[in-house]
KOLDONU-447151 format. One record per residue (C-alpha): x, y, z; residue in one letter. Coordinates in steps of 0.2 Angstrom, whole numbers, plus 2048, in hexadecimal, padded with zeros to 3 digits. Each point is the difference from the previous one (the first is absolute). Layout:
// residues N
XYZA;...
// end
This chain:
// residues 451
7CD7FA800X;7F47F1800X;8007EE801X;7EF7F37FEX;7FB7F580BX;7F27F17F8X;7F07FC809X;7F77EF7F9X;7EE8007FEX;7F67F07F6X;80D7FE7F2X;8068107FEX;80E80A807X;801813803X;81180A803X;7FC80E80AX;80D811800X;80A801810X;80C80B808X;8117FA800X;805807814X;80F7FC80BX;7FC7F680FX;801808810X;80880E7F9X;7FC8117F7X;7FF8007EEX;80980D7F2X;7F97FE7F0X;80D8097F5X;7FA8087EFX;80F8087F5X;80280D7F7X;8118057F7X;80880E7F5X;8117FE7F8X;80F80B7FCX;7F88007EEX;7EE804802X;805813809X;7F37FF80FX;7F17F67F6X;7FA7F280EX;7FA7EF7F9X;7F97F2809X;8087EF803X;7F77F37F9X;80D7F1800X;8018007ECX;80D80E7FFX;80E7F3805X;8017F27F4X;7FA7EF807X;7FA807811X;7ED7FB7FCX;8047F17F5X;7F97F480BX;7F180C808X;7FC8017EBX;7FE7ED7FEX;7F87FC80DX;7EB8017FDX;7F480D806X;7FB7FD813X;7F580A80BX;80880F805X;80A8047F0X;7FB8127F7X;7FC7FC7EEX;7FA80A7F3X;7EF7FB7FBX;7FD8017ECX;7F07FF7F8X;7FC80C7F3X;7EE8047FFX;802801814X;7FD810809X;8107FB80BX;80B7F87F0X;813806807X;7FC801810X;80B7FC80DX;7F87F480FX;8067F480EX;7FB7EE7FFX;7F67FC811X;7FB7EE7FEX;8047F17F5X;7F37F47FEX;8047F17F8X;7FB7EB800X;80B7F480BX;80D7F77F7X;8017ED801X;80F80080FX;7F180D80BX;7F27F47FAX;80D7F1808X;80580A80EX;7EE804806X;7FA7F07FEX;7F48037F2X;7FC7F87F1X;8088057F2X;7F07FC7F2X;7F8810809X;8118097FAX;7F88117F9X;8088077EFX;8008127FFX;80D80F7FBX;80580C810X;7F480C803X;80A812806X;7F580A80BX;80C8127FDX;7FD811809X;80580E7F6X;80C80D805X;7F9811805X;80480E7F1X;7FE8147FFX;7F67FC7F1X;7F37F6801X;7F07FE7F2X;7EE7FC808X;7FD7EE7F9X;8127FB805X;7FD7F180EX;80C801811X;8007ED7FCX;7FC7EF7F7X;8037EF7FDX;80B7F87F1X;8027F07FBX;80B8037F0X;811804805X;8068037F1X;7F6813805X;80C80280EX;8128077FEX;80B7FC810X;808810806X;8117FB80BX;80480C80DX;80F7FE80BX;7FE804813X;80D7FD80EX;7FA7FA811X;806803811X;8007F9810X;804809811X;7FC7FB810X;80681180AX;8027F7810X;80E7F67FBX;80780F7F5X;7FF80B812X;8087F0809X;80F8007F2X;80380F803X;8037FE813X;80A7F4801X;80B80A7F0X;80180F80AX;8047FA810X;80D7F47F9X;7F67EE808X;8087F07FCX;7FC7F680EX;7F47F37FDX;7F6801811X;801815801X;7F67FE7ECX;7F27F5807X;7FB80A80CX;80380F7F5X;7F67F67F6X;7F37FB80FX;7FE814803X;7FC8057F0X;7F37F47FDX;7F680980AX;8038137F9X;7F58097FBX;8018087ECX;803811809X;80C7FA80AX;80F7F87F1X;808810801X;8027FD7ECX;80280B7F0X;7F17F57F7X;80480D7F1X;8137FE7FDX;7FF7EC804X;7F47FD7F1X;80A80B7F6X;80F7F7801X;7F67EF7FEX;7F98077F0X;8108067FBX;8077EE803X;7F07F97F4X;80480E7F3X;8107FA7FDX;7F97EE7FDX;7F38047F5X;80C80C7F5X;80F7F57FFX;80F8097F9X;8047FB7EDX;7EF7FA7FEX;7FA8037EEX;7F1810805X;7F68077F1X;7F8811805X;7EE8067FCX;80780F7F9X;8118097FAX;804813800X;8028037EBX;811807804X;8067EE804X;7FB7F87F3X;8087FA7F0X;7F680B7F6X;7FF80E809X;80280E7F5X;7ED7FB7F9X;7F8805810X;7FF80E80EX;80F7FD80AX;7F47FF80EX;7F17F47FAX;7FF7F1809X;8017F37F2X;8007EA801X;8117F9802X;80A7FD7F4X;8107F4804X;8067F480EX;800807814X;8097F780DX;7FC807812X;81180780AX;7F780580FX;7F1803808X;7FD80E80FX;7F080280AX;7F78127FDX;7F180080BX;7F07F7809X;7F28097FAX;7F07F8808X;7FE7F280DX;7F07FB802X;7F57F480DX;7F67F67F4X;7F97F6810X;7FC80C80EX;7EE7FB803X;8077ED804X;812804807X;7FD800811X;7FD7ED7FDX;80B7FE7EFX;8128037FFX;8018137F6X;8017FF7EDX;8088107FAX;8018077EDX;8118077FBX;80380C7F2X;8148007FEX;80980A7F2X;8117FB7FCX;80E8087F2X;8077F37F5X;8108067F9X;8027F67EFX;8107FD7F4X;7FB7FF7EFX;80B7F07F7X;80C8067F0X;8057F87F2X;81380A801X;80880D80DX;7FD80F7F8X;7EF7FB800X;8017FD811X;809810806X;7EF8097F5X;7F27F680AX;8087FC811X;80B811802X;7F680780FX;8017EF809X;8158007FEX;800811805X;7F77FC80EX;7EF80E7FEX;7F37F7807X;8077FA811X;808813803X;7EC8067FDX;7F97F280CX;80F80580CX;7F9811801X;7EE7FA7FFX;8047F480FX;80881180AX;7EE808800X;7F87F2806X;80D80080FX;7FA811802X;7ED7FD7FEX;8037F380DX;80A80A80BX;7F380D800X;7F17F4805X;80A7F980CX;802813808X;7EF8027FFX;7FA7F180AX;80E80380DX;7F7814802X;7F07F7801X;8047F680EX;80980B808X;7F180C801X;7F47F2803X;7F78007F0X;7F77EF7FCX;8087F87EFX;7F47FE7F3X;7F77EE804X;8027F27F0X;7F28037F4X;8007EC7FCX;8047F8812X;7FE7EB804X;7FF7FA811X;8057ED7FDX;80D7FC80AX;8117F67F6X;8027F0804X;80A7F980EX;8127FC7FCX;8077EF800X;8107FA80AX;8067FA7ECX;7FE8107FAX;80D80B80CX;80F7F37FCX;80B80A7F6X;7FF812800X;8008027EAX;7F480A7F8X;7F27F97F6X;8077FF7EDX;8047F67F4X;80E7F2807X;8087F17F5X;80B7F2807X;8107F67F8X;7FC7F67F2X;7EF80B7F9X;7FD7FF7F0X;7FD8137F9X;80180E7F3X;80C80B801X;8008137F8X;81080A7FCX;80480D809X;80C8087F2X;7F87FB7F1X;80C7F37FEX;7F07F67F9X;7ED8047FBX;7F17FA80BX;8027F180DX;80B7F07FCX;7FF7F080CX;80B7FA80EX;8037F980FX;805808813X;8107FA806X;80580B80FX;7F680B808X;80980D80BX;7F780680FX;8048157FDX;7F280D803X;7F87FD7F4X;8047EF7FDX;80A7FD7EEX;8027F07F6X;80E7F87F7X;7F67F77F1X;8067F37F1X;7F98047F0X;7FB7F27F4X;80F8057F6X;80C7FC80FX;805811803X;7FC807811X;7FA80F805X;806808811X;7F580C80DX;7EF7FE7F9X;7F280C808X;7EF7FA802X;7FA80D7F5X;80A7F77F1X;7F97EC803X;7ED7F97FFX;7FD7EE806X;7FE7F57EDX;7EE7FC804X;7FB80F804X;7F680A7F2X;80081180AX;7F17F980AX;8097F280CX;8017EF7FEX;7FD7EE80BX;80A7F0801X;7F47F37FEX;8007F380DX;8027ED7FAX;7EF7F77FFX;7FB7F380FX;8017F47F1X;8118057FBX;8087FF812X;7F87EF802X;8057FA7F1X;814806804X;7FE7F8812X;7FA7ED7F8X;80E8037F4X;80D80280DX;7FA7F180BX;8027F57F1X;8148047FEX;8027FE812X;7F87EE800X;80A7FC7F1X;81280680AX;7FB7F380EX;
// end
């Protein structure tokens, strides 16, 4: 994931392709892959544009430097190509000209110019280019790709975990837990690093695959199709009606790569995630017997009683490695080191951040505005509404109003999103300096009119 930065030089400004990374802590960069209880085993990739609306606002915006487009050109060697945009280079606007001082009569006129690096392929001709420059955008076809990202600083996450297990309350027996661990070294958390960024990915899963959510697959098996009788009841086929996801249950992490290791002994690590996940979709029905036909496997319950036994042989997969390092030890038999292994050390904790033991998710307060997802299909999608009492349980639930005035009791956090958020967080914007000035002079006016 990328963001630009802009460099002015003369009258020209160029946007340069950055890494988006967490400060002082480490990095996960999730990639997703699904398969659905529709689609037999078939894994697909999750682009964003699967869920309706998920990339409207990513779509509009215009091509920056590191976006992936798709460069068209048809006498080109590279025409369809896929390439990342490194650098945008385009003349200062009258507000930059203003700002830098300059005079806006040397204001250059000319269209971006796209300097793009295409994407490596299996195939390859000889008079293709690895990359060029563009200035007709109407050649490049943005490409959205959704990816989730992750911050963990494992100090703290090894210091949470302390004061959980030891049951500490007090506020000066956490500061010097706090003071102790500050200067622990990584070996030294005495931390699953593996089974805390699971369940932090399994948190963000469940936000990015929000339960009634309208979901269109890549591909359906034939046999669950409206038409199936046309095909092989095992071709994989383009949907053909209306999905809503039910539930989402993590499968595996495939790969985890160090995308930084040559700098990361300065640099916080940036690590590459590939996460596979299995959607389980209801397909929506005009009439029950419709329903019973499409959805009977979900009523009767198939696919959880599969991931039930799935989930058993992972316990026992586990157990066994688990057995196996125990042996090792036992016999003194080094472990196998990291292949991909950064020395940074996390960054010191802060008094504020030890206050209240509560892991890191996703918290709203009384009075939120937020969208709120059925968790019985008494309604479609998310509708609007507003927190009224939030009960402090593990985990916390919420009472919340909906804008028809009926409330809805014992909310879960996996069934609310804030109502700025477009699955990508969102900011309250501060009043302007103008704004607050402007609001103070107005109330000292009515107080000299009251005397």
């Amino acid at each position: 994931m990328t963001n630009s930065s802009g460099s002015v030089k003369g009258f020209t400004k160029r946007q340069e392709a950055k890494n988006i990374s967490c400060k002082n802590a480490t990095t996960y960069e999730i990639n997703w892959k699904y398969k659905t209880n529709l689609s037999n085993e078939e894994v697909s990739i999750f682009t964003g544009k699967q869920i309706e609306g998920f990339n409207a606002k990513k779509q509009k915006k215009p091509i920056v430097a590191g976006d992936i487009v798709r460069f068209n050109r048809q006498d080109h060697a590279n025409n369809r190509l896929k390439a990342t945009v490194k650098s945008v280079l385009k003349p200062l606007s009258a507000a930059d000209m203003a700002e830098q001082g300059k005079d806006i009569r040397g204001l250059a006129k000319f269209p971006p110019v796209y300097t793009l690096e295409f994407l490596k392929t299996p195939y390859s001709k000889p008079d293709q280019v690895t990359g060029l420059k563009t200035s007709n955008v109407e050649e490049l076809q943005k490409i959205v790709n959704f990816k989730s990202i992750i911050c963990v600083n494992w100090r703290k996450e090894a210091l949470m975990k302390h004061l959980k297990d030891m049951n500490i309350k007090e506020g000066s027996k956490r500061s010097k837990a706090r003071i102790d661990f500050n200067v622990k070294k990584q070996e030294e958390y005495n931390i699953v690093k593996d089974t805390i960024l699971v369940n932090k990915i399994q948190r963000e899963m469940k936000r990015v695959f929000m339960r009634n959510k309208k979901f269109t697959p890549d591909v359906i098996s034939a046999w669950e199709s409206d038409s199936y009788q046309e095909y092989n009841k095992d071709e994989l086929i383009a949907p053909d009606g209306t999905y809503y996801i039910m539930s989402v249950a993590f499968v595996d992490l495939k790969k985890k790569i160090l995308t930084n290791q040559e700098v990361c002994d300065k640099n916080p690590p940036y690590y590459k995630l590939w996460v596979t996940v299995k959607v389980t979709l209801r397909k929506e029905a005009k009439d029950i017997g419709s329903d019973i036909l499409f959805n009977g496997k979900l009523f009767l319950g198939c696919d959880e009683k599969k991931q039930t036994v799935l989930n058993i042989l992972n316990e026992i997969k586990n157990d066994a490695q688990n057995g196996l390092i125990k042996i090792q030890e036992a016999a003194n038999i080094p472990k196998q080191q990291e292949k991909e292994r950064c020395e940074y050390p996390d960054a010191p904790i802060g008094e504020e951040e030890i206050q209240e033991d509560i892991d890191v998710t996703q918290g709203f307060i009384k009075n939120q505005k937020v969208m709120v997802a059925s968790k019985d299909f008494k309604w479609e999608g998310m509708v609007p509404g507003k927190i009224k009492t939030v009960k402090k349980t593990d985990p916390p639930t919420y009472d919340i109003m909906l804008e028809s005035n009926i409330i809805v009791k014992n909310v879960e956090n996996n069934y609310i999103r804030p109502i700025e958020d477009d699955m990508m967080g969102g900011k309250k914007k501060r009043k302007t300096k103008k704004r607050r000035r402007n609001k103070r002079k107005k109330t000292k006016k009515r107080r000299r009119r009251r005397r």
